[in-house]
C-alpha positions in Angstrom: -85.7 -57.3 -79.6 -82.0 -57.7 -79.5 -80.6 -61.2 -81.0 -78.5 -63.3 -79.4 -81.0 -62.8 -76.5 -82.2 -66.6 -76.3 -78.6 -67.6 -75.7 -78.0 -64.8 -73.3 -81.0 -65.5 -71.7 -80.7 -69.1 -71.4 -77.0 -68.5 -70.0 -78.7 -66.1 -67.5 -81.2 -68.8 -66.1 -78.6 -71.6 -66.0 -76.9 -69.1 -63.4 -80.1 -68.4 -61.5 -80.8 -71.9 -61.0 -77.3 -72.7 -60.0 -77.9 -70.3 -57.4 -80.9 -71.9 -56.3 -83.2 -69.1 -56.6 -86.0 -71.4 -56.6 -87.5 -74.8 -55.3 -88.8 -77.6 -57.8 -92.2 -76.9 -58.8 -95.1 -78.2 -55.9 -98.1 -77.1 -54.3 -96.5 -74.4 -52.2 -98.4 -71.0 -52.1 -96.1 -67.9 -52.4 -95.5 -65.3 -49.3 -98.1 -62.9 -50.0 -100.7 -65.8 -50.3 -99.3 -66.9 -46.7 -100.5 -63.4 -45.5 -103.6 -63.6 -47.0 -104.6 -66.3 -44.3 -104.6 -63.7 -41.7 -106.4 -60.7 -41.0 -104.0 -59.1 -38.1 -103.5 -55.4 -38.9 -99.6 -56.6 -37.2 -99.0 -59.0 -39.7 -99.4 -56.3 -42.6 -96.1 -55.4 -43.6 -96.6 -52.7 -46.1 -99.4 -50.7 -44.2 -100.0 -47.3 -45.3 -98.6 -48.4 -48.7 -100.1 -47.1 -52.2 -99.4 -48.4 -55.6 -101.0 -47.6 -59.1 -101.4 -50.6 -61.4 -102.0 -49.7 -65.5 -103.5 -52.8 -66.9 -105.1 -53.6 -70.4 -108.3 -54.3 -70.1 -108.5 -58.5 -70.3 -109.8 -61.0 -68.8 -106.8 -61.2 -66.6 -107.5 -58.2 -65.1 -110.8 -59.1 -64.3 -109.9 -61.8 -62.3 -107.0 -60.2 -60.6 -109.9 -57.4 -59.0 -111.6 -59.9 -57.9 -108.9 -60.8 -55.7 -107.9 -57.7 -55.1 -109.3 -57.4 -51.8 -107.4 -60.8 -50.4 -104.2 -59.1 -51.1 -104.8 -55.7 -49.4 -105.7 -57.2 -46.6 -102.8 -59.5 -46.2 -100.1 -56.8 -46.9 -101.9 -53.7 -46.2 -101.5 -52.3 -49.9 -104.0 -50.2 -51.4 -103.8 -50.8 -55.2 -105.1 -48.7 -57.5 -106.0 -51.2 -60.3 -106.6 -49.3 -63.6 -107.8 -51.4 -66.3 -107.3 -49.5 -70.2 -107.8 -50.6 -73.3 -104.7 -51.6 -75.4 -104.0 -48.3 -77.4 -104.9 -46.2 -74.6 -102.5 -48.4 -72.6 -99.9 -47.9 -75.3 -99.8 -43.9 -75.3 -100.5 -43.5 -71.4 -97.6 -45.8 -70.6 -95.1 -43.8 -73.6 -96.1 -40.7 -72.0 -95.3 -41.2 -68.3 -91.8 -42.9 -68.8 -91.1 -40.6 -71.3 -91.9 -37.5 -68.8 -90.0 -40.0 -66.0 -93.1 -40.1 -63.9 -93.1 -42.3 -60.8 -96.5 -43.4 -61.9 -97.5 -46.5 -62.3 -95.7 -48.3 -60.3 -96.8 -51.6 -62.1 -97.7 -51.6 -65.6 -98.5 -54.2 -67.9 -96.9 -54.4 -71.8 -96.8 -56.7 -74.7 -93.0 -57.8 -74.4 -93.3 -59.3 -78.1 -93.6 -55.3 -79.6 -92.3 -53.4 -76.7 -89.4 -55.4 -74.8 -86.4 -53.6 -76.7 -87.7 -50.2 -76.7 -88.8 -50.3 -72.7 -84.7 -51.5 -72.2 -82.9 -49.2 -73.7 -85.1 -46.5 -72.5 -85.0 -47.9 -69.0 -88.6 -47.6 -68.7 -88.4 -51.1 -67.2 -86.3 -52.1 -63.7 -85.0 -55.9 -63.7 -86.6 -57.8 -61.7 -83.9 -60.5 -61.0 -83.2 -59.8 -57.4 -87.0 -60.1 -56.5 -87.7 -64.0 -58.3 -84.5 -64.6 -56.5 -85.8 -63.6 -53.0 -88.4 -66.1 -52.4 -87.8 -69.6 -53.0 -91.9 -70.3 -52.6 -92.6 -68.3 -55.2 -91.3 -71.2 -57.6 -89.5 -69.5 -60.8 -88.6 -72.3 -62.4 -92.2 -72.8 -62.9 -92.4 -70.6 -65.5 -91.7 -72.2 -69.4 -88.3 -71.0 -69.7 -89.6 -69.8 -73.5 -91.9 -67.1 -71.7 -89.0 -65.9 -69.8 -86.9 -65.6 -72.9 -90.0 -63.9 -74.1 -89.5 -61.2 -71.4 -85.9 -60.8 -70.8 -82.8 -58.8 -72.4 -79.3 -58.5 -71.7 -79.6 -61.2 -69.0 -82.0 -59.3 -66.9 -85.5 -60.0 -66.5 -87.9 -57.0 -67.3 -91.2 -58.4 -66.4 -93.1 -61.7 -65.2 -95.2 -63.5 -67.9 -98.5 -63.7 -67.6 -100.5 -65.5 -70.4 -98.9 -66.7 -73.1 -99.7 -68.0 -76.9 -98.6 -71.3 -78.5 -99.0 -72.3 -82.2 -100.8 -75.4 -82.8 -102.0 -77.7 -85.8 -105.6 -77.4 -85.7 -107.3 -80.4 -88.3 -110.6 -82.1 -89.1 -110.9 -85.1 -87.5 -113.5 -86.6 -89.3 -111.9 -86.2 -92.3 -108.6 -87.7 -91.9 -110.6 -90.3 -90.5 -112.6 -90.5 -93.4 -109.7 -90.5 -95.5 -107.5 -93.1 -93.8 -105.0 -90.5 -92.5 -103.1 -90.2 -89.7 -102.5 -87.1 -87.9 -99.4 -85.4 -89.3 -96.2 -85.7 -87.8 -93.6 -83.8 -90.1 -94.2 -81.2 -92.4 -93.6 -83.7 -95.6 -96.7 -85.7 -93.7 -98.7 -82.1 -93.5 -97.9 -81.4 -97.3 -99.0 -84.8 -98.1 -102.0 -84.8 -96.4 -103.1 -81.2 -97.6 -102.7 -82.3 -101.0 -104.6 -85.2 -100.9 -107.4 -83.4 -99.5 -107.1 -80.4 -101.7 -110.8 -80.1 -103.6 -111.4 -76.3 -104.6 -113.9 -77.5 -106.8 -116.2 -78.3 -103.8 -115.1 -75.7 -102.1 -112.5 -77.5 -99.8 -108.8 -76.3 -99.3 -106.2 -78.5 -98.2 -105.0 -75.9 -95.6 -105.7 -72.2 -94.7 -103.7 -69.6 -92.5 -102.5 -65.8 -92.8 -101.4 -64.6 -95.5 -101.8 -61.2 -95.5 -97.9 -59.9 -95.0 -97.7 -58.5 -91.6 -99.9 -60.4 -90.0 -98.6 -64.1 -91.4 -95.2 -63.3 -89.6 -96.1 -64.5 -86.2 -97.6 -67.6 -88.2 -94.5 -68.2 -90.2 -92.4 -67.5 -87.4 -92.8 -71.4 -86.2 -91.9 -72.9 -89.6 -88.8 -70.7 -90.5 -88.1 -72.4 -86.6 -88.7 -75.7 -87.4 -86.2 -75.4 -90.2 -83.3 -74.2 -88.3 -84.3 -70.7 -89.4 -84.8 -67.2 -88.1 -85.9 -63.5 -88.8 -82.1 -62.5 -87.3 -79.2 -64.6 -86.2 -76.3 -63.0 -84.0 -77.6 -59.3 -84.2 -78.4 -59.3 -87.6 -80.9 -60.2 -90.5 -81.4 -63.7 -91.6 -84.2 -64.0 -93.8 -82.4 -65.5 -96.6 -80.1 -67.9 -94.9 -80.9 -71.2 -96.7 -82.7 -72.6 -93.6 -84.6 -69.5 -93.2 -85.4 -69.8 -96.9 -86.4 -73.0 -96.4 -89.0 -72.5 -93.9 -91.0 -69.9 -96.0 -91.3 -71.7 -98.7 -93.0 -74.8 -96.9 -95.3 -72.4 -95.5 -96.1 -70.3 -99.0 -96.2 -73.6 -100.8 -99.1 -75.1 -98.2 -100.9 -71.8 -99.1 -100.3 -71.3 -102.5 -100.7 -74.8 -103.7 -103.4 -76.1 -101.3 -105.0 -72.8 -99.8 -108.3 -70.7 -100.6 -108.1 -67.5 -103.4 -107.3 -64.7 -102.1 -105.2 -65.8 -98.7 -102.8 -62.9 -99.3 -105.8 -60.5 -98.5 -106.3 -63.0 -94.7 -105.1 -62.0 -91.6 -106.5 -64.6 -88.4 -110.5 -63.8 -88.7 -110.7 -64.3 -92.6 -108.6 -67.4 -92.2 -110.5 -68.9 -89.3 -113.4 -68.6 -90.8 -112.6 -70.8 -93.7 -111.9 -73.3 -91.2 -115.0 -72.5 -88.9 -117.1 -73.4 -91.7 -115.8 -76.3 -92.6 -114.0 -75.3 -95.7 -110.5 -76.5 -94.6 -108.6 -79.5 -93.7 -105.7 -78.3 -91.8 -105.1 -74.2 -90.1 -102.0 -73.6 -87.7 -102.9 -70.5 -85.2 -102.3 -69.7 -81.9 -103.9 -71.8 -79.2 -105.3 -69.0 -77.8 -107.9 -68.8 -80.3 -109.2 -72.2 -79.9 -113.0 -71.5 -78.7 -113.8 -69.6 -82.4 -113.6 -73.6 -83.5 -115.8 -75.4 -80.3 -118.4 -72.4 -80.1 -121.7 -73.5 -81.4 -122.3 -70.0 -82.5 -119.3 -69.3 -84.2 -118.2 -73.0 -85.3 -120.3 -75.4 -88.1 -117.6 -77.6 -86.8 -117.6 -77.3 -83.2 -117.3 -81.3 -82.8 -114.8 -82.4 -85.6 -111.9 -80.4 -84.4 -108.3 -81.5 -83.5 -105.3 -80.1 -82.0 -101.9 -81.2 -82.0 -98.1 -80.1 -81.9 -96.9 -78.2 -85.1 -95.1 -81.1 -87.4 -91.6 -81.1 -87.3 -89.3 -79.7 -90.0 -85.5 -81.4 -90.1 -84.8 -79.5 -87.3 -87.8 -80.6 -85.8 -90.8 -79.5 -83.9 -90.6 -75.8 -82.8 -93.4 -73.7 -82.5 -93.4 -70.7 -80.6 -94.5 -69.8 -76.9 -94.5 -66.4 -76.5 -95.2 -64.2 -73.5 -98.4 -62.2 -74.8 -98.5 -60.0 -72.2 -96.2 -59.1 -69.3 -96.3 -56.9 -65.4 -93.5 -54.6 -65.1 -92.3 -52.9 -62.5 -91.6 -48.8 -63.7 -88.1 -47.8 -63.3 -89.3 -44.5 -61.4 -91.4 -46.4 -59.0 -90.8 -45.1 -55.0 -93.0 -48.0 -53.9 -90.7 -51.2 -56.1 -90.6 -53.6 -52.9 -94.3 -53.1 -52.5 -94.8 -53.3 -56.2 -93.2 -56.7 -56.4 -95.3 -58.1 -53.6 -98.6 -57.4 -56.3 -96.5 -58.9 -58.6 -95.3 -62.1 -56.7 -99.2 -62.6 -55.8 -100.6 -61.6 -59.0 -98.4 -64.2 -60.6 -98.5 -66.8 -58.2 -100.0 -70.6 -58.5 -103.0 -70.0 -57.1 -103.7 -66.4 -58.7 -102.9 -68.1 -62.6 -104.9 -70.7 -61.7 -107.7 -69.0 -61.1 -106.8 -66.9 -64.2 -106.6 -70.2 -66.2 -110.2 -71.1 -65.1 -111.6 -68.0 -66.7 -109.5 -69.2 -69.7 -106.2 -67.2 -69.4 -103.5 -69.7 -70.6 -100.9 -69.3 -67.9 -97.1 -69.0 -68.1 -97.0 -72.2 -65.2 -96.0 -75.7 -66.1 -97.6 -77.0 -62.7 -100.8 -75.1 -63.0 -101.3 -76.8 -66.4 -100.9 -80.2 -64.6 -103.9 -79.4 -62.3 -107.1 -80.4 -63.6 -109.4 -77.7 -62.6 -106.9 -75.6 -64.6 -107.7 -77.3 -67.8 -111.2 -79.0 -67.5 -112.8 -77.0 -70.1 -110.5 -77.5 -72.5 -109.9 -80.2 -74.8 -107.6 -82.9 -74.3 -105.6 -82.8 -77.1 -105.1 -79.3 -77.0 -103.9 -79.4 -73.5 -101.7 -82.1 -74.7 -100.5 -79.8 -77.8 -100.1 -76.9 -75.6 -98.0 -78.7 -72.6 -95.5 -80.0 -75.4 -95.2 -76.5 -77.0 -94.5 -75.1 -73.5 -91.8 -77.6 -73.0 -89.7 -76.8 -76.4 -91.7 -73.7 -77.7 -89.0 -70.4 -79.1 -90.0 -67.3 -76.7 -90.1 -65.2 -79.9 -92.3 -65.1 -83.0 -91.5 -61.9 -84.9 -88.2 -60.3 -85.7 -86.5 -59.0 -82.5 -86.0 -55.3 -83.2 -87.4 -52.2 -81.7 -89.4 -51.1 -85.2 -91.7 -54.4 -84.9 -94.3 -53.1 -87.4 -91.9 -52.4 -90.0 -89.9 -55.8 -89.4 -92.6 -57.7 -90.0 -93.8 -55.9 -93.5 -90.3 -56.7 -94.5 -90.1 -60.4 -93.5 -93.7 -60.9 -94.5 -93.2 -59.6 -98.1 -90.6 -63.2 -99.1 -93.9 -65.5 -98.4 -96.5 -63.1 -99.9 -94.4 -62.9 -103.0 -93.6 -66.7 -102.9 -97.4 -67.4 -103.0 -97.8 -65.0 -105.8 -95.3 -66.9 -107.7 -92.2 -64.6 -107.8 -88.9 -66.2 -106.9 -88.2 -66.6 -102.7 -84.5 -66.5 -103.2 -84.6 -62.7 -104.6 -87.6 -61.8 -102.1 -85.4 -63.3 -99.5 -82.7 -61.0 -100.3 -84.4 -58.1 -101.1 -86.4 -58.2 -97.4 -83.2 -59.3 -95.5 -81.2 -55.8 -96.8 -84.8 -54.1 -95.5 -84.5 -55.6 -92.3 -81.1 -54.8 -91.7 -81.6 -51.3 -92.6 -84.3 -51.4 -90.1 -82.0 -52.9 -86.9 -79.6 -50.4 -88.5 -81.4 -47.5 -87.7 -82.8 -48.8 -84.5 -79.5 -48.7 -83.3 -79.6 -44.8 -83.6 -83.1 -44.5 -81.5 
């Protein structure tokens, strides 16, 4: 993923809404759902119309068949909804751009991993005619960080549609206990997790991944929060003094106040200290909120607490990426058709009832609606609405070899907990991870 992106990007939607594209978010339903009201073969206006839609195989595609029926008969498109699971997805989508197929039409992809690649192979068409051609279909509704997350060059290469925030999760009873307020900056969280600290009954101060690739995306919000970054202006950053700065807080929480043997714990091992009450403090995606409040998975289903990442001196940033996004294929013969599934299938009222089935959506309004939210807890909605608001749409470095990026960035803090010094495993991953953008420019 190309940097300089968020600045391009955020250029690119200051000239969008200049050009009023969009209305101010309100309760307006968006063309298709307009259709959907009536059933008069005349008011179809893509009869006879066939699209193919590749989907992984979630919960949002569950509830978009559902629904599936409504939009058919609105617009007279027959969809041909394919749900797959997510490696399948991977290799059937690589081999039909690659062959330049026509199908699918409308395919979903994990922007985060495959936004660069899809770009400069032209897998994916921009989209930003279409969100410019309704003004119901409210754009600006989206958190401009999730359409960072899925943009490039100043086009926009798919719509968001659930995304993933980092949070602070914490034991309430035992800051209680203790007299302590919930933390506010990082010095407050290192303060906290020290005084809590008590590995001789078994109790850490703080837990989260430390296992090297997979701690990136948890990193990602405290190198942030810093003023720091995997890549600034195109090229590695990872030992810029800010960037420095950033892993250390994170390997010092772990090292000094975390269980043995974090370097071995990607997100299961490391929720699971917390599940079992082993931990005072664990930053994770929101997403994964319901492995704390489920009875069967949770001794601590009651005691839990969410709330906005502490702020670092550059303050709070955690990120909100776009998890998964719904492309249109370059190839497609049927785009305008394709984009009316999209505009429906990312609409108010279709993320909405997404969100119910607990999808967190890319939509600042839905998350304002009650029934969006009611089952879950209030200060997590609270934790997740600020993120939105001032989350970073990215949280691993922005290159086309992801995997490899992240083994490089994810060796400073592994070596940092093990005690090795951070300036020298700074240096040594930022010449990696040039080499990598290097030769991603060759691919």
């Amino acid at each position: 993923m190309v940097k300089n992106v968020n600045k391009s990007i955020a250029v690119s939607l200051t000239a969008i809404m200049l050009m009023g594209f969009a209305t101010a978010c309100g309760g307006e339903t968006a063309s298709t759902e307009k259709k959907a009201n009536t059933s008069s073969p005349s008011a179809q206006p893509y009869a006879g119309k066939k699209i193919t839609v590749y989907a992984f195989n979630h919960p949002w595609s569950d509830s978009t068949k559902n629904s599936l029926k409504q939009f058919e008969a609105a617009t007279g498109i027959k969809v041909d909804f394919q749900s797959i699971g997510e490696e399948q997805l991977q290799q059937k989508l690589a081999v039909q751009f690659a062959s330049g197929s026509e199908t699918p039409d409308v395919f979903m992809y994990r922007p985060y991993m495959d936004k660069i690649q899809y770009h400069k192979n032209g897998w994916a068409a921009p989209l930003n005619d279409y969100v410019n051609k309704d003004p119901k279909y409210d754009f600006t509704d989206f958190a401009k960080s999730s359409i960072e997350a899925v943009s490039i060059d100043n086009k926009i290469e798919s719509i968001p549609l659930f995304t993933d925030q980092f949070v602070l999760y914490y034991r309430k009873d035992i800051l209680e206990k203790n007299g302590i307020a919930v933390p506010k900056t990082m010095a407050e969280l290192e303060a906290a997790a020290k005084k809590l600290h008590d590995p001789d009954k078994d109790f850490y101060g703080f837990v989260g991944r430390g296992q090297r690739n997979a701690l990136v995306t948890a990193v990602a919000s405290f190198l942030f929060s810093e003023g720091g970054d995997f890549m600034k202006d195109g090229k590695a950053s990872l030992n810029s003094p800010e960037t420095i700065k950033g892993f250390q807080i994170y390997s010092n929480l772990l090292k000094q106040y975390g269980p043995k043997g974090v370097i071995n714990m990607s997100w299961p091992q490391a929720m699971g200290i917390f599940t079992q009450g082993k931990a005072a403090f664990y930053t994770e995606t929101a997403a994964l909120y319901t492995n704390t409040t489920d009875p069967e998975k949770s001794l601590i289903k009651d005691k839990v607490g969410f709330a906005l990442l502490p702020a670092g001196s550059a303050g709070s940033k955690p990120y909100n990426t776009t998890a998964w996004g719904l492309g249109i294929n370059t190839k497609s013969v049927n785009k305008d058709a394709a984009w009316e599934f999209i505009q429906w299938a990312t609409s108010k009222e279709q993320v909405l009832l997404a969100q119910k089935n607990g999808v967190p959506g890319p939509r600042t309004s839905v998350w304002a609606q009650k029934e969006s939210v009611e089952n879950y807890p209030k200060d997590l909605i609270v934790a997740i609405q600020e993120s939105m608001k001032i989350g970073v749409g990215h949280n691993v470095p922005e290159v086309i070899s992801v995997g490899e990026a992240r083994d490089a960035a994810g060796s400073v803090a592994v070596k940092a907990i093990l005690g090795e010094d951070i300036k020298a495993a700074a240096d040594q991953a930022n010449a990696e991870l040039q080499a990598i953008i290097d030769k991603d420019k060759t691919k």
